[in-house]
MIDOSE-1310 file (N, C-alpha, C; in nm, 2 decimals, decimal comma, always signed):
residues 269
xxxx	-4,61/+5,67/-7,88/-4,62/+5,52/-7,87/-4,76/+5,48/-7,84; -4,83/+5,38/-7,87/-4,96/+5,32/-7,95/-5,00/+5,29/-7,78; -5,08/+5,23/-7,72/-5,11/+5,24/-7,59/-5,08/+5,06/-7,58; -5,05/+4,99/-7,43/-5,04/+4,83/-7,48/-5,22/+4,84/-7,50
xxxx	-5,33/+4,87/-7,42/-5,47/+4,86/-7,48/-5,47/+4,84/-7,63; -5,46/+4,97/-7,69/-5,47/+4,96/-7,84/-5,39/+4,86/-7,90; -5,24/+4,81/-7,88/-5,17/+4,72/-7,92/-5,26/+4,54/-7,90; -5,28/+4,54/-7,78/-5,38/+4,42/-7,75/-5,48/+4,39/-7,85
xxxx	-5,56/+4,49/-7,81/-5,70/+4,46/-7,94/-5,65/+4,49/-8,10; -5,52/+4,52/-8,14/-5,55/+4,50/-8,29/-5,52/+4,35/-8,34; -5,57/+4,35/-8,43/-5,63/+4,21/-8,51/-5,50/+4,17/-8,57; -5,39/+4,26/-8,59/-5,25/+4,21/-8,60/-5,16/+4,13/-8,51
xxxx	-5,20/+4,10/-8,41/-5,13/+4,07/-8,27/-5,13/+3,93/-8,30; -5,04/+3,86/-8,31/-5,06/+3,70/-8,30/-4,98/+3,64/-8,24; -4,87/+3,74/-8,17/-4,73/+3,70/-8,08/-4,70/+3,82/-8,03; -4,67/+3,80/-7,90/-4,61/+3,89/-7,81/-4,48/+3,99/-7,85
xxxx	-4,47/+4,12/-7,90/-4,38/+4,16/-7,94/-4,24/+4,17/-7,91; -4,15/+4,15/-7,93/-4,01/+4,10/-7,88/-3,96/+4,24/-7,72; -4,02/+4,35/-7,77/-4,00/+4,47/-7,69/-4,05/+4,41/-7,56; -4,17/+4,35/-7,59/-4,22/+4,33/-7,41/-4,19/+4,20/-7,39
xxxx	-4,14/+4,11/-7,42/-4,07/+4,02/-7,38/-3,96/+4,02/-7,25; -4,04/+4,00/-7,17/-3,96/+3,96/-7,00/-3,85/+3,90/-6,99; -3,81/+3,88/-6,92/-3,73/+3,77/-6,82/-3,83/+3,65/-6,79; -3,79/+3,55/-6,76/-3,88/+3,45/-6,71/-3,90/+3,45/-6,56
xxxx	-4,01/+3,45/-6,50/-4,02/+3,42/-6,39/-3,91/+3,32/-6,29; -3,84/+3,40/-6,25/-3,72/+3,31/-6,16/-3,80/+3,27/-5,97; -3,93/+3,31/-5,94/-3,98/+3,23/-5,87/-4,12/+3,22/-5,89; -4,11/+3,07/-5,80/-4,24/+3,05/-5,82/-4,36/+3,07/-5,67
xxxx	-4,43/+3,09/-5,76/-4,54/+3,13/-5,68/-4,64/+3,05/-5,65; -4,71/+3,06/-5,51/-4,83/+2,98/-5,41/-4,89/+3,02/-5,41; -5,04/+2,97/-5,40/-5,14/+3,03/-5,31/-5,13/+3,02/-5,15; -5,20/+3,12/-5,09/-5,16/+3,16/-4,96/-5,28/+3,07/-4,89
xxxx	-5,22/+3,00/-4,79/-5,31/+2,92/-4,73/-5,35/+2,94/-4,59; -5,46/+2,87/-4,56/-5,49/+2,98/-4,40/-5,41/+2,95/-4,32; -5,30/+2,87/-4,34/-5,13/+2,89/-4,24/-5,11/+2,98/-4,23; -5,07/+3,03/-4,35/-5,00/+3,15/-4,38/-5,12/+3,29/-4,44
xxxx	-5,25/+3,22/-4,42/-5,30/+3,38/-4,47/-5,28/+3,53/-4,43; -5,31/+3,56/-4,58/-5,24/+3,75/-4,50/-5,33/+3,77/-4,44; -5,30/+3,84/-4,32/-5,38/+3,93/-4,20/-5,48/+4,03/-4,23; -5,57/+4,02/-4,23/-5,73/+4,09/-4,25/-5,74/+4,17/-4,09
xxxx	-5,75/+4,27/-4,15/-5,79/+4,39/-4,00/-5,92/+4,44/-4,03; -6,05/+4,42/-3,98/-6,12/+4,51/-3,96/-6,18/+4,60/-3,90; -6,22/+4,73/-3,97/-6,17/+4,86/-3,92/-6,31/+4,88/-3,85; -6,42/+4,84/-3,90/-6,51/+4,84/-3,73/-6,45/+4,83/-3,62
xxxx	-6,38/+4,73/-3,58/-6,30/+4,70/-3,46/-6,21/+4,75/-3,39; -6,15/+4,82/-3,53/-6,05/+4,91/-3,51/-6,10/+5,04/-3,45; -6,19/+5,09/-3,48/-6,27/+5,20/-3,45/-6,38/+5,21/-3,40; -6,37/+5,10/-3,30/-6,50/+5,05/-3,21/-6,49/+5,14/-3,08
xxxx	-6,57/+5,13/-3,01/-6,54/+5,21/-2,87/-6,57/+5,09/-2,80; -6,57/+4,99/-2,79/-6,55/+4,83/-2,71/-6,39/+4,87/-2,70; -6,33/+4,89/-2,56/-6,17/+4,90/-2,59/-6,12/+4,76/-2,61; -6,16/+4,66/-2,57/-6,13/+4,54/-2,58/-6,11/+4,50/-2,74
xxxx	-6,22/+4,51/-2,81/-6,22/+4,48/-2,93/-6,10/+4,61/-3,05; -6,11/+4,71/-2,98/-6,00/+4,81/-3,03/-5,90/+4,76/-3,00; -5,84/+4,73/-2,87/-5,74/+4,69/-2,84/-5,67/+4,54/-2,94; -5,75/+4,49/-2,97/-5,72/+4,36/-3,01/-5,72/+4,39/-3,15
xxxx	-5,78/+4,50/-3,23/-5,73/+4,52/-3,37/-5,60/+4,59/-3,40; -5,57/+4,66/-3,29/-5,43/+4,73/-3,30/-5,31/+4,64/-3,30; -5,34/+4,56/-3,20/-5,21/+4,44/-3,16/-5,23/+4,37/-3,31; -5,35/+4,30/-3,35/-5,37/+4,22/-3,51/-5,30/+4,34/-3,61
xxxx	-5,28/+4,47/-3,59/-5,26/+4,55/-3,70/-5,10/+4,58/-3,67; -5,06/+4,55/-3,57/-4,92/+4,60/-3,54/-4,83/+4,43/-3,60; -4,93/+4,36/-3,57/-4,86/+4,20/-3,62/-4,82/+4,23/-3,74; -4,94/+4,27/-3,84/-4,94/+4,26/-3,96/-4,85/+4,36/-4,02
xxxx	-4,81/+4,45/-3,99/-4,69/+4,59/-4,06/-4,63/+4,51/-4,00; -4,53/+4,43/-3,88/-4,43/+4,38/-3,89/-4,39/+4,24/-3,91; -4,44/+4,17/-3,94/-4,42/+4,03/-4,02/-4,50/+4,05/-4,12; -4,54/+4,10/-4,17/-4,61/+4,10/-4,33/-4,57/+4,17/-4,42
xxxx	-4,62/+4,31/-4,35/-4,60/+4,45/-4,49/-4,76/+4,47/-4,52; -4,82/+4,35/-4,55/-4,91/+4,41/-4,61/-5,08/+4,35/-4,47; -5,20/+4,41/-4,52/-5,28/+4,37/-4,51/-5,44/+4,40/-4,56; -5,52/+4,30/-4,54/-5,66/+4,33/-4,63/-5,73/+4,45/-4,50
xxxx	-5,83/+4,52/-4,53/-5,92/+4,58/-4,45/-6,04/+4,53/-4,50; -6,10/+4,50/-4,41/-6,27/+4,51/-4,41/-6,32/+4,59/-4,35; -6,47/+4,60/-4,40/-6,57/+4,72/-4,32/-6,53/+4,84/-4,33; -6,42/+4,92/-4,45/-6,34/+5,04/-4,43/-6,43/+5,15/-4,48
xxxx	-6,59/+5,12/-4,47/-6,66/+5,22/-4,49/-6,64/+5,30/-4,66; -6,60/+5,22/-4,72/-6,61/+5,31/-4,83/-6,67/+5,23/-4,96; -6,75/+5,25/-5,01/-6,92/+5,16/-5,02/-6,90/+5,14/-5,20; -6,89/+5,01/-5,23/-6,92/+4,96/-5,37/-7,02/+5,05/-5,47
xxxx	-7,08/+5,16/-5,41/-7,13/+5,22/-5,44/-7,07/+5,34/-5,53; -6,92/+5,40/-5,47/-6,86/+5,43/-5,49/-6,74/+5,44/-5,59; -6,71/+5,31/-5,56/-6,59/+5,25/-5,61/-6,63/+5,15/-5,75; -6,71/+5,09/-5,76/-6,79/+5,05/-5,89/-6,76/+5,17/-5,96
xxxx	-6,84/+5,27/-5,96/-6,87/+5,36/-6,06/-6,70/+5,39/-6,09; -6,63/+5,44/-5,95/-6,50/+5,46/-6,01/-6,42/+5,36/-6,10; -6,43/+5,20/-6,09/-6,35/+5,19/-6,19/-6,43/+5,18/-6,36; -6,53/+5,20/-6,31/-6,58/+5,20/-6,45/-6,53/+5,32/-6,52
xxxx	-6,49/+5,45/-6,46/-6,45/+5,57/-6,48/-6,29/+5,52/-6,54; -6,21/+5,48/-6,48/-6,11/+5,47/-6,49/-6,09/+5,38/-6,67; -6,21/+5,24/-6,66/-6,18/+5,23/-6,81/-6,23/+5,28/-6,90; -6,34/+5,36/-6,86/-6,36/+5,50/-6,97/-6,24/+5,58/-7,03
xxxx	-6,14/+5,60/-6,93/-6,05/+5,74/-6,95/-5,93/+5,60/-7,06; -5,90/+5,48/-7,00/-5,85/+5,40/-7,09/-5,90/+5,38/-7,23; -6,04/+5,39/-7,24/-6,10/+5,39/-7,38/-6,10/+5,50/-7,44; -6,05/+5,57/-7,37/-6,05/+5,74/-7,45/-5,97/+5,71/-7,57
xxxx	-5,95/+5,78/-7,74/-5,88/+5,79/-7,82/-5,76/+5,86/-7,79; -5,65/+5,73/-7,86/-5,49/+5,79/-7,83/-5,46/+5,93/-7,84; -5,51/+6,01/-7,89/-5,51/+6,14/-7,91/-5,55/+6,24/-7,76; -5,66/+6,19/-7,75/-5,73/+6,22/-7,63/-5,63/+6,25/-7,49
xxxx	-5,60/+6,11/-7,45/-5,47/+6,03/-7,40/-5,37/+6,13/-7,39; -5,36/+6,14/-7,47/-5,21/+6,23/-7,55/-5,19/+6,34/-7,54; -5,30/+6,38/-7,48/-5,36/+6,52/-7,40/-5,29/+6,54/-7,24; -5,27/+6,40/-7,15/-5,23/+6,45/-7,07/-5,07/+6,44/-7,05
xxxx	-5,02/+6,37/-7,14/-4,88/+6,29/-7,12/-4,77/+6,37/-7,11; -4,72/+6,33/-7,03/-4,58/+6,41/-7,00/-4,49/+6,32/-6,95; -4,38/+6,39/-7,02/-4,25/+6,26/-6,93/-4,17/+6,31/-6,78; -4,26/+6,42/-6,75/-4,19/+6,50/-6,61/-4,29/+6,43/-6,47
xxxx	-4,20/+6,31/-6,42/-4,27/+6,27/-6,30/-4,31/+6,38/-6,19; -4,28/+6,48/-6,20/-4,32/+6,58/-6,07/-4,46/+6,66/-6,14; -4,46/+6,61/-6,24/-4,57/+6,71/-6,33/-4,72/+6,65/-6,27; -4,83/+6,73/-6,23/-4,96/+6,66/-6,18/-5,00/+6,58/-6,24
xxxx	-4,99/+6,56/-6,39/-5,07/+6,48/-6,44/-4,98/+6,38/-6,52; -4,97/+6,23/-6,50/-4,88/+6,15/-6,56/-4,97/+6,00/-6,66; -4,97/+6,00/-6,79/-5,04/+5,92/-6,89/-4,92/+5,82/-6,89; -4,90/+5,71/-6,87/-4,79/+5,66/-7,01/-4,86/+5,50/-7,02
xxxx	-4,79/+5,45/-7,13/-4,85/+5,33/-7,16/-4,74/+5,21/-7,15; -4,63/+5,28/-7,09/-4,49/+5,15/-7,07/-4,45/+5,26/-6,97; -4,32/+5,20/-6,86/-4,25/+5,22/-6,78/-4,14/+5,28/-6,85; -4,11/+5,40/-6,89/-3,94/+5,44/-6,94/-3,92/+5,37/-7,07
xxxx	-4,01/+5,42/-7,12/-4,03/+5,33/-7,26/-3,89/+5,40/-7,37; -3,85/+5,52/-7,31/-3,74/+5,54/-7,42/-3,59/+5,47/-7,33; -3,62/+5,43/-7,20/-3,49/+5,39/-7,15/-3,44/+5,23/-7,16; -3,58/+5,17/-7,14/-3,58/+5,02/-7,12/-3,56/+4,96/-7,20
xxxx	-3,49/+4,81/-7,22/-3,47/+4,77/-7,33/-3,61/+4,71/-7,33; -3,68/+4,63/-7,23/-3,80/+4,60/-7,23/-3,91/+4,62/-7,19; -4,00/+4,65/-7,26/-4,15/+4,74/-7,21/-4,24/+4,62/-7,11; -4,28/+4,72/-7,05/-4,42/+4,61/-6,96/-4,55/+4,65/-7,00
xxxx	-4,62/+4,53/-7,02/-4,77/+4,49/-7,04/-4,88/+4,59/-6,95; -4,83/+4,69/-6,97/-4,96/+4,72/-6,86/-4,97/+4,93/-6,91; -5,07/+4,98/-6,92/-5,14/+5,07/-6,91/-5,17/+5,15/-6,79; -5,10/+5,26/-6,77/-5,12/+5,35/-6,64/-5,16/+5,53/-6,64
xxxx	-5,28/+5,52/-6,58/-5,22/+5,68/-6,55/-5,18/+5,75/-6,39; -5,16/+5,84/-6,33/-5,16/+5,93/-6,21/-5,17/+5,98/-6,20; -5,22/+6,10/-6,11/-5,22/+6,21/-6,08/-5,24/+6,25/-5,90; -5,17/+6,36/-5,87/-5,18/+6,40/-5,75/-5,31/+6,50/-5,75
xxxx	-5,34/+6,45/-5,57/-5,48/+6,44/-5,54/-5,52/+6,58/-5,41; -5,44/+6,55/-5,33/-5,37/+6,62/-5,24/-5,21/+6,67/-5,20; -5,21/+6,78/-5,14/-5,28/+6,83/-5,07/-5,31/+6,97/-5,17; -5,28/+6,95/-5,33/-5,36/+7,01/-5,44/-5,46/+6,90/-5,50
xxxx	-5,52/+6,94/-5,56/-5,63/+6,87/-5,63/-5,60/+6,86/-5,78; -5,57/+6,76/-5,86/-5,58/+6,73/-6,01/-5,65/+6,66/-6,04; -5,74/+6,65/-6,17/-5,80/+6,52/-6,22/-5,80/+6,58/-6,35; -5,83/+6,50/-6,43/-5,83/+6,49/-6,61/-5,97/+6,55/-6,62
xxxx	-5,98/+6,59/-6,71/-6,15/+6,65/-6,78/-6,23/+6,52/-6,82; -6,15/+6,41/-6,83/-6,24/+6,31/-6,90/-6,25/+6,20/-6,84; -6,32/+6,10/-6,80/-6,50/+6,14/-6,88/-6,51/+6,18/-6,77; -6,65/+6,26/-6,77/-6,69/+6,42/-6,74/-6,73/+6,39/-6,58
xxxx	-6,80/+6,24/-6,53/-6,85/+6,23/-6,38/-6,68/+6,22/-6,29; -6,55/+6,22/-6,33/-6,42/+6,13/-6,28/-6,40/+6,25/-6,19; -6,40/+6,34/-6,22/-6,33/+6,48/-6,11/-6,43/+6,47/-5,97; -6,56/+6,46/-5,95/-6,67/+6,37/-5,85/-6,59/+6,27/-5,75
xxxx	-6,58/+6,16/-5,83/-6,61/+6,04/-5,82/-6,44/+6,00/-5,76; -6,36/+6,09/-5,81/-6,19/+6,04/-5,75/-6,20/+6,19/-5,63; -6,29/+6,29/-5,65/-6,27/+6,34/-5,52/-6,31/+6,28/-5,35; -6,47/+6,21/-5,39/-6,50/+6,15/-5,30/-6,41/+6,04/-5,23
xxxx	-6,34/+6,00/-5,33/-6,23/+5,88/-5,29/-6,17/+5,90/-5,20; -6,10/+6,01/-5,28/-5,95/+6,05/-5,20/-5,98/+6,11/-5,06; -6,11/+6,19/-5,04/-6,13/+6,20/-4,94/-6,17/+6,09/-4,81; -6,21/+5,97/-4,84/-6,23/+5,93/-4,77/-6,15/+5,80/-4,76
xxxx	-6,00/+5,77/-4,84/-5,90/+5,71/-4,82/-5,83/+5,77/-4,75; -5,81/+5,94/-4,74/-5,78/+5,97/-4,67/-5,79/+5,98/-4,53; -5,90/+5,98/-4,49/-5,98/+5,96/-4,33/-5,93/+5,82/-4,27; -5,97/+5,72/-4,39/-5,85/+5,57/-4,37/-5,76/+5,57/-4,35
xxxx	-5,66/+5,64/-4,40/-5,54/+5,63/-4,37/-5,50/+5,67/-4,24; -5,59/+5,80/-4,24/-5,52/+5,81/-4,09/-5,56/+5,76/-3,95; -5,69/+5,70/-3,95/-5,71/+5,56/-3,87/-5,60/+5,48/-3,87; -5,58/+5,45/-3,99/-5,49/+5,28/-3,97/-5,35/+5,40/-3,94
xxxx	-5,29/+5,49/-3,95/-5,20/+5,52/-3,89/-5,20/+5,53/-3,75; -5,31/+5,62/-3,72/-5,35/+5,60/-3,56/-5,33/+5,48/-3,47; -5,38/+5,40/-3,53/-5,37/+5,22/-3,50/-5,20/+5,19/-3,51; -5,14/+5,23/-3,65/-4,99/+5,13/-3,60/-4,95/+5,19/-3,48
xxxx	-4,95/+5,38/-3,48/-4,87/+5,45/-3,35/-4,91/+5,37/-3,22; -5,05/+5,34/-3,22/-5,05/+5,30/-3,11/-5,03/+5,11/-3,09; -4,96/+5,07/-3,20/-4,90/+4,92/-3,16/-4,76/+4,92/-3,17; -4,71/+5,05/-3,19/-4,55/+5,08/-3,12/-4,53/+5,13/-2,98
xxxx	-4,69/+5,13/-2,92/-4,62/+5,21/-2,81/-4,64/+5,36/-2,78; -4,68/+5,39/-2,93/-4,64/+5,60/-2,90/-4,77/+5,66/-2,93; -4,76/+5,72/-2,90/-4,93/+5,87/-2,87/-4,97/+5,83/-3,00; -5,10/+5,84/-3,02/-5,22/+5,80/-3,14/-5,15/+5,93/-3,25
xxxx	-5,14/+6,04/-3,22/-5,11/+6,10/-3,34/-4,99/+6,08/-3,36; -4,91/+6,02/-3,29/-4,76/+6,03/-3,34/-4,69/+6,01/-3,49; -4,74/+5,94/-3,61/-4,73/+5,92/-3,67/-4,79/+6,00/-3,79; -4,88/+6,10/-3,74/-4,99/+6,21/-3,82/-4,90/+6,32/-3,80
xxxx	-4,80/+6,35/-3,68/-4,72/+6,51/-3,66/-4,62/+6,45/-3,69; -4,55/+6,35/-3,65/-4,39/+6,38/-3,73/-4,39/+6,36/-3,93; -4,49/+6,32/-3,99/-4,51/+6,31/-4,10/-4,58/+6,45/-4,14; -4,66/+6,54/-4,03/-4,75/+6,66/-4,12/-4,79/+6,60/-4,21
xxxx	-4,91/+6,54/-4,18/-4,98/+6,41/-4,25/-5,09/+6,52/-4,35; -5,09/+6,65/-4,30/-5,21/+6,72/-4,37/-5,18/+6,74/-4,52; -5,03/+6,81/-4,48/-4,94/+6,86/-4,60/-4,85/+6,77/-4,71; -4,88/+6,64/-4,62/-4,84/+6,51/-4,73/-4,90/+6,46/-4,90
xxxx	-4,80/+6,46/-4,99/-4,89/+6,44/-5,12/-4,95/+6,27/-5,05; -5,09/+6,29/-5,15/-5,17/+6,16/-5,21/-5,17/+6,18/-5,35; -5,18/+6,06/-5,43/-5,18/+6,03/-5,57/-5,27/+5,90/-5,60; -5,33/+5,95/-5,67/-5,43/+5,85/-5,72/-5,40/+5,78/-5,89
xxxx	-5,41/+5,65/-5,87/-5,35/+5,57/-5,98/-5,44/+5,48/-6,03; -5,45/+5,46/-6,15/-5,56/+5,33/-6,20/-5,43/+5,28/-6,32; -5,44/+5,12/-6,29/-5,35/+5,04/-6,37/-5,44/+4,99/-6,52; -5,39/+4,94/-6,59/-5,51/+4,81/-6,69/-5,42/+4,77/-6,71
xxxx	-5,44/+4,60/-6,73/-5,36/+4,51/-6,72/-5,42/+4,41/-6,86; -5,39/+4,48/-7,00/-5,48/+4,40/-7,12/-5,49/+4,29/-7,12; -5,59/+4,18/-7,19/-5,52/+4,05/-7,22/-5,38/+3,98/-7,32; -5,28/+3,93/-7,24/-5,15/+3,90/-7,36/-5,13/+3,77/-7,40
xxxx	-5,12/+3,80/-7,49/-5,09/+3,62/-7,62/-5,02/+3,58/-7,51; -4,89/+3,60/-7,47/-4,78/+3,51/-7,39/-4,77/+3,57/-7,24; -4,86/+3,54/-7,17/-4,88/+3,62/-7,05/-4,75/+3,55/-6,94; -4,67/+3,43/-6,99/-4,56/+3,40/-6,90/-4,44/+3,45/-6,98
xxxx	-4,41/+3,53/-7,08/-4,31/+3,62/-7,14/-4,27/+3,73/-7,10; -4,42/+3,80/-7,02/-4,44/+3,90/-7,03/-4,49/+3,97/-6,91; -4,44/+4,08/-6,83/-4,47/+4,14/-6,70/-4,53/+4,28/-6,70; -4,64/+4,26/-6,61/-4,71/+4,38/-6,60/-4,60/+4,52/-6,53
xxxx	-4,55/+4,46/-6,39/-4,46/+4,57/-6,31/-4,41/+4,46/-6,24; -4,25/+4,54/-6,23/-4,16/+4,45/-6,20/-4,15/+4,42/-6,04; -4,10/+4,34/-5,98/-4,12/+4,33/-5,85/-4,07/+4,49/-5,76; -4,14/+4,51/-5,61/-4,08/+4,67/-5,61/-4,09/+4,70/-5,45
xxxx	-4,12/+4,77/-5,39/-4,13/+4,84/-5,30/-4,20/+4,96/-5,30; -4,31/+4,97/-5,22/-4,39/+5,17/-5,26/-4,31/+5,25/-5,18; -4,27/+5,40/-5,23/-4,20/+5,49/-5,12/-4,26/+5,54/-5,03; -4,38/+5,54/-5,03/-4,47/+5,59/-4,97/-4,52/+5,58/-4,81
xxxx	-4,59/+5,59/-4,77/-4,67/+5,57/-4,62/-4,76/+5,46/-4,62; -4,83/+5,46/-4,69/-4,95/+5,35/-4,73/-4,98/+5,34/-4,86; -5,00/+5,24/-4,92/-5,03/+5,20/-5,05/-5,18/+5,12/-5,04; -5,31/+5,21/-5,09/-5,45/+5,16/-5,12/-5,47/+5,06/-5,20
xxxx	-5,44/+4,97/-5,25/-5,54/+4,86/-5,38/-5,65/+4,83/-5,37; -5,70/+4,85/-5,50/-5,84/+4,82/-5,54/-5,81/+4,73/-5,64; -5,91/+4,57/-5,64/-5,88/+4,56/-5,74/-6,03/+4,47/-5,82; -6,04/+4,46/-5,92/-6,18/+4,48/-6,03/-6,19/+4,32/-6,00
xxxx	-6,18/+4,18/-5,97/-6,19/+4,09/-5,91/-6,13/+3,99/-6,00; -5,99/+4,09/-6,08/-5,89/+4,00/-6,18/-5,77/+3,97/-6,08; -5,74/+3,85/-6,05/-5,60/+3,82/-6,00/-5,47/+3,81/-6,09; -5,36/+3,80/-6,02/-5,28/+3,85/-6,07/-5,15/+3,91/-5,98
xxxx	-5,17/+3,99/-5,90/-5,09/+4,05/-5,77/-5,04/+3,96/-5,70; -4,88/+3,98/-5,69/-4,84/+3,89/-5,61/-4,75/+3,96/-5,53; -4,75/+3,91/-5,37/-4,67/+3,96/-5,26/-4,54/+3,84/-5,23; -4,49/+3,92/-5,16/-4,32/+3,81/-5,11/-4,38/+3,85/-4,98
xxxx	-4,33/+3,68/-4,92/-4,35/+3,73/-4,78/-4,20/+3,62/-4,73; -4,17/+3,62/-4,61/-4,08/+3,51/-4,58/-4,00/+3,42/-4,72; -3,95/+3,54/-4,78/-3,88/+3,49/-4,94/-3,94/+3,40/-5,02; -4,07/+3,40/-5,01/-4,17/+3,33/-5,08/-4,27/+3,44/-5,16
xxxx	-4,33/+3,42/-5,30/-4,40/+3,48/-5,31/-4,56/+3,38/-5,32; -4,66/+3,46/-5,32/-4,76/+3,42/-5,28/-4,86/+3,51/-5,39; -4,96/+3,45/-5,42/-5,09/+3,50/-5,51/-5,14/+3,58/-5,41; -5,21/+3,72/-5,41/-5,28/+3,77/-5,31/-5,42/+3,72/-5,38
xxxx	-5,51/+3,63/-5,29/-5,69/+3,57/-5,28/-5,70/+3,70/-5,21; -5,78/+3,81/-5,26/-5,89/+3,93/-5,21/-6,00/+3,88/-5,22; -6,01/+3,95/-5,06/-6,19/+3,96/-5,01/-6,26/+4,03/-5,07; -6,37/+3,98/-5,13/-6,44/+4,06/-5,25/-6,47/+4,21/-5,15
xxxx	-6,45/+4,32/-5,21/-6,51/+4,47/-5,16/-6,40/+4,47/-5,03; -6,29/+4,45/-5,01/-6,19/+4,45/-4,94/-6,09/+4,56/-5,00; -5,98/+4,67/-4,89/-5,87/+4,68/-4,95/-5,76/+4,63/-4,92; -5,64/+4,65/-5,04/-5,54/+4,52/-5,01/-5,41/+4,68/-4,94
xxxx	-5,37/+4,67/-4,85/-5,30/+4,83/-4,81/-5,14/+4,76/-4,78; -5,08/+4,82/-4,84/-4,92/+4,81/-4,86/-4,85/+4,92/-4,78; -4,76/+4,89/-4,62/-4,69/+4,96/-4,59/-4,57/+5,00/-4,65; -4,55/+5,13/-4,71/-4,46/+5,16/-4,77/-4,31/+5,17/-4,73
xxxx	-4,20/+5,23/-4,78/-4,10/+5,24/-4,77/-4,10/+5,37/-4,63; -4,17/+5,42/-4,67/-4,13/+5,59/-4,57/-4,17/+5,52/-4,40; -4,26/+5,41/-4,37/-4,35/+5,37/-4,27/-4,24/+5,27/-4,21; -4,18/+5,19/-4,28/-4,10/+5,07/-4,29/-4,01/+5,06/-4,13
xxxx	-4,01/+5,03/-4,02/-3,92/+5,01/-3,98/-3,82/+4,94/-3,97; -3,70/+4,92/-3,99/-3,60/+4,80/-3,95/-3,54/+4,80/-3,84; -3,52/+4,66/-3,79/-3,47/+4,60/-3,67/-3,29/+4,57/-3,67; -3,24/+4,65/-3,58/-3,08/+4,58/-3,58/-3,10/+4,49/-3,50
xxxx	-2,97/+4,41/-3,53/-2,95/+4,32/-3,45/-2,77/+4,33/-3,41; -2,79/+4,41/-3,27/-2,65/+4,45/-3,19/-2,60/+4,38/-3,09; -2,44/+4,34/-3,07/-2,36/+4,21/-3,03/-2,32/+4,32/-2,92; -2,36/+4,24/-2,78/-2,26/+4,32/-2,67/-2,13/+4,24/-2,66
x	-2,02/+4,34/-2,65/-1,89/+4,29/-2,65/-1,83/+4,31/-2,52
């Protein structure tokens, strides 16, 4: 199957094809206002040796995983320097020829290396708008051969979202309450997979027809976004969903399913 990239740019396109034809949006969505803005933690503060100002990012960071889910980072030390070049890498490997492409593809999710250009494209009745690859990062190393700087340029990453992550883990353990590593040993945080993901999101004739990824949950521990300064992403918060506004050179980090705690609520009788 032709990639949605390649399908977008051919000159045959003059309606959205019935396959990726959605559901209609059953809510509607806001922009998030500074009532309600999502919670921005920055990790200077977080990793300051002022305990005062540490102290006060932990409590801001323990707010935010539990009334939110999500939050922006600033200052997370990982330099436009970097991450430019990466997505420019990323739409290199998208402009590669379908053949090329076609080099890594496999339909075995456990397999290191995952190409596809729809979600379950032989299961679904309907395809989504959007272009993906992944690969695991840690605690093996994969990357694609192509283009030739990407194996560099996603190692430095992951190395140093890594070191992030386990800061801001450090930080929730200690806004529950429990020992700074607590959350790095009961997880064996060393031996935990990381996966690294680049989306493309083409331009579509009927872009309210049609869905990039369906609403979800990550299973994961932490979820990184980056994103190229196209909006589009939208969060639920308080059964509302909301446009996420990113802080330019900001990340947008999603507590996952595995991180998640829930609250009972128990009747003494």
């Amino acid at each position: 199957m032709a990639s949605v990239k390649t399908l977008a740019q051919s000159q045959d396109l003059k309606s959205l094809p019935s396959d990726y034809t959605h559901f209609k949006n059953q809510h509607k969505s806001v922009e998030a206002s500074p009532e309600v803005g999502i919670p921005v933690i920055d990790f200077a503060l977080l990793t300051s040796s002022n305990l005062d100002h540490r102290a006060k990012a932990i409590h801001d960071l323990g707010k935010a995983c539990e009334e939110w889910g999500f939050f922006m980072v600033v200052n997370h030390e990982i330099p436009e320097t970097l991450t430019n070049p990466l997505f420019d890498a990323c739409d290199e490997f998208f402009d590669l020829p379908e053949e090329e492409k076609q080099r890594f593809q496999t339909k075995n999710p456990r397999f290191p290396f995952m190409v596809r250009s729809t979600i379950g494209a032989e299961h679904e009745k309907v395809l989504f708008w959007r272009d993906y690859f992944r690969f695991f990062v840690h605690p093996e190393f994969y990357c694609p051969d192509k283009p030739q700087q990407f194996n560099d340029l996603v190692s430095e990453y992951a190395e140093k979202t890594r070191v992030l992550a386990r800061k801001l883990l450090q930080g929730i353990s200690q806004s529950l309450g429990l020992e700074e590593d607590y959350i790095e040993k009961a997880m064996d945080l060393d031996k935990t997979t990381q996966i690294f993901a680049a989306n493309y999101y083409p331009p579509c004739p009927d872009p309210e027809s049609a869905i990039g990824i369906p609403p979800h949950t990550d299973h994961g521990l932490l979820t990184f976004l980056l994103q190229n300064g196209v909006g589009g992403l939208e969060i639920q918060h308080e059964g509302k969903w909301f446009h996420l506004n990113a802080i330019p050179g900001s990340i947008f980090v999603n507590t996952g399913d595995q991180l998640e705690v829930k609250k009972e609520k128990r009747s003494n009788l």
